[in-house]
N, C-alpha and C positions, 0 to 999 in steps of 0.2 A: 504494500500500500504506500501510493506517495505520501509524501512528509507533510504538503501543501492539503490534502486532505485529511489528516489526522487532524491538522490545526485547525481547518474548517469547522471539523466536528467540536472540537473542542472550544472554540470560541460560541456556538453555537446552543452548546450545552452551558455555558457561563452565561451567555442572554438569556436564555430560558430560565436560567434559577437566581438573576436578575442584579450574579454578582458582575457585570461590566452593565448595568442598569446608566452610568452617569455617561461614559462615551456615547450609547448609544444615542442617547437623548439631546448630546452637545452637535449630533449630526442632524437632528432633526428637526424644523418648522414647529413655532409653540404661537396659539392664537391667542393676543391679549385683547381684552375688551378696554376699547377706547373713546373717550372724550377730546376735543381739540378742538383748537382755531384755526392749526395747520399741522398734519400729520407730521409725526417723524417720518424723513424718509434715510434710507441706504445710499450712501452716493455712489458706491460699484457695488457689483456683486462678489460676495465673499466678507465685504465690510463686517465686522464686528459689534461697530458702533451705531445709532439710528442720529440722524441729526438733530437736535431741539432748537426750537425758535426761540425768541424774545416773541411776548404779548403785550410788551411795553416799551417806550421810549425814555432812556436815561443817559446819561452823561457820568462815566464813573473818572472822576478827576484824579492825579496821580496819589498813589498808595490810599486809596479809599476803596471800600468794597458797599457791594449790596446786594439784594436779596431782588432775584429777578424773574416775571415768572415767565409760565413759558404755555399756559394757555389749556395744556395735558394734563388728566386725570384718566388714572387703569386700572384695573383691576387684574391683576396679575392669577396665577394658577397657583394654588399650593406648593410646596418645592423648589418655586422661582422667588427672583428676586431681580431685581433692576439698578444700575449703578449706573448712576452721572459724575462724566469725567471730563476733562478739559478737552477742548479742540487744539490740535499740534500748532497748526496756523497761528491761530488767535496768540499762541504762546509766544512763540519763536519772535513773529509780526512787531505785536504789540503788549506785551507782557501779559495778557490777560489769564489767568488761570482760575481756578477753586479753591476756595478757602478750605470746604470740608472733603476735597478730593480723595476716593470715591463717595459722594452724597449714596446712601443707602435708601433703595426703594422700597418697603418690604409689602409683601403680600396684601395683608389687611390695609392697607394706606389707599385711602380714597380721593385724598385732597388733590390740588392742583401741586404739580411739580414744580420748585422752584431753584434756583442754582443760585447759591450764593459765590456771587463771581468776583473777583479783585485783579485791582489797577494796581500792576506790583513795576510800572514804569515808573519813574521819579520826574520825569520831566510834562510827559504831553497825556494829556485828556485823552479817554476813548468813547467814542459817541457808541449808541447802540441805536436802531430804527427797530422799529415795530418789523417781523418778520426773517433778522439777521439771524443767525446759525448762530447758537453762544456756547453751544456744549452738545456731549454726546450721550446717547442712551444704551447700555449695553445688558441685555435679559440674559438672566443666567440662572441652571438649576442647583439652588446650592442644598446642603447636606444641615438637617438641625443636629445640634451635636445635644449627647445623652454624659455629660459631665460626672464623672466619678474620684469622689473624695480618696487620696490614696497617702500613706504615711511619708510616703519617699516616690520620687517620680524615677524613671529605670533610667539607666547611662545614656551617653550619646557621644558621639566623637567632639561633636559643637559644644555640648556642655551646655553651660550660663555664658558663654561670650556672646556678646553683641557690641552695638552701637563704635563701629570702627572697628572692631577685634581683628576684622581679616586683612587690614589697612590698606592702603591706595595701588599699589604696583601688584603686578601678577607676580604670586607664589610669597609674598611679605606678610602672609599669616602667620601672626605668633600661635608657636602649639602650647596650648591651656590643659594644665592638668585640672578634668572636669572633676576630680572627689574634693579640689584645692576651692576653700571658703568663700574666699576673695575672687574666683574666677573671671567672675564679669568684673571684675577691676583689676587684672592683670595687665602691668606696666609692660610696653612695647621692649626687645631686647635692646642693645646700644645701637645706636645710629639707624633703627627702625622706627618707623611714624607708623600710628595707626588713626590715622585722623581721616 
């Protein structure tokens, strides 16, 4: 038997007993019930992201933010959830980004969607018109997690390092002994930066 059809089957029998349940679902069309003044749309196919409008006209002046809305209210499917993210453009352009990047959609949320967006240029105003693209809408199936109180959490290579621990250049990770106290404040070796 070839090798391509054992796996066949065997991927097969993992759908069915619905342990690859999240792949399959990230392949597939999910239909949200929607309200708008202007649909999100896809700008290619394959996009990830759905476009969202402004519903309003504002003037966000340099390092000022606001809460802007966008005209959309869903209701989403159990299991999904929806995340507004910054536009690449709008960023690179004109500094505009999300304050609370990713804004979390969740299921039971019925209100209109609004993007809290900021002016992180220092010099010029960013005008906004009624209809302009300010952000993006990305639907996704996520997992509720079942939280379990445990006395001691099990080993990890990573350990407790974060925030810098693996520092700027490739391979200038300090190795962190994970049973050592201090680990997440483990000082970089000599003449290494972890910043």
């Amino acid at each position: 038997m070839h090798w391509a059809t054992v796996f066949r089957g065997i991927q097969a029998w993992l759908y069915s007993t619905r342990y690859l349940d999240y792949p399959r679902h990230v392949a597939e069309s999910v239909e949200v019930l929607i309200q708008a003044s202007i649909l999100p749309n896809y700008a290619h196919p394959g996009d990830a992201g759905a476009d969202l409008h402004s519903a309003e006209a504002i003037v966000l002046l340099p390092g000022t933010r606001a809460l802007v809305g966008t005209g959309v209210s869903i209701a989403l499917p159990d299991g999904y959830a929806a995340f507004v993210v910054p536009r690449s453009g709008l960023a690179i352009k004109h500094g505009i980004t999300i304050v609370n990047a990713p804004g979390t959609v969740d299921a039971g949320y019925r209100g209109q969607i609004k993007v809290a967006l900021l002016n992180t240029d220092q010099v010029e105003p960013y005008s906004i018109q009624v209809g302009d693209r300010i952000a993006q809408l990305i639907v996704m199936p996520v997992a509720r997690a079942t939280f379990i109180p445990v006395d001691k959490l099990p080993g990890s290579q990573r350990g407790a390092s974060g925030f810098g621990s693996t520092g700027i250049k490739a391979g200038s990770a300090t190795r962190i002994d994970e049973n050592s106290p201090t680990s997440g404040d483990a000082a970089p070796k000599t003449g290494e930066t972890n910043e």
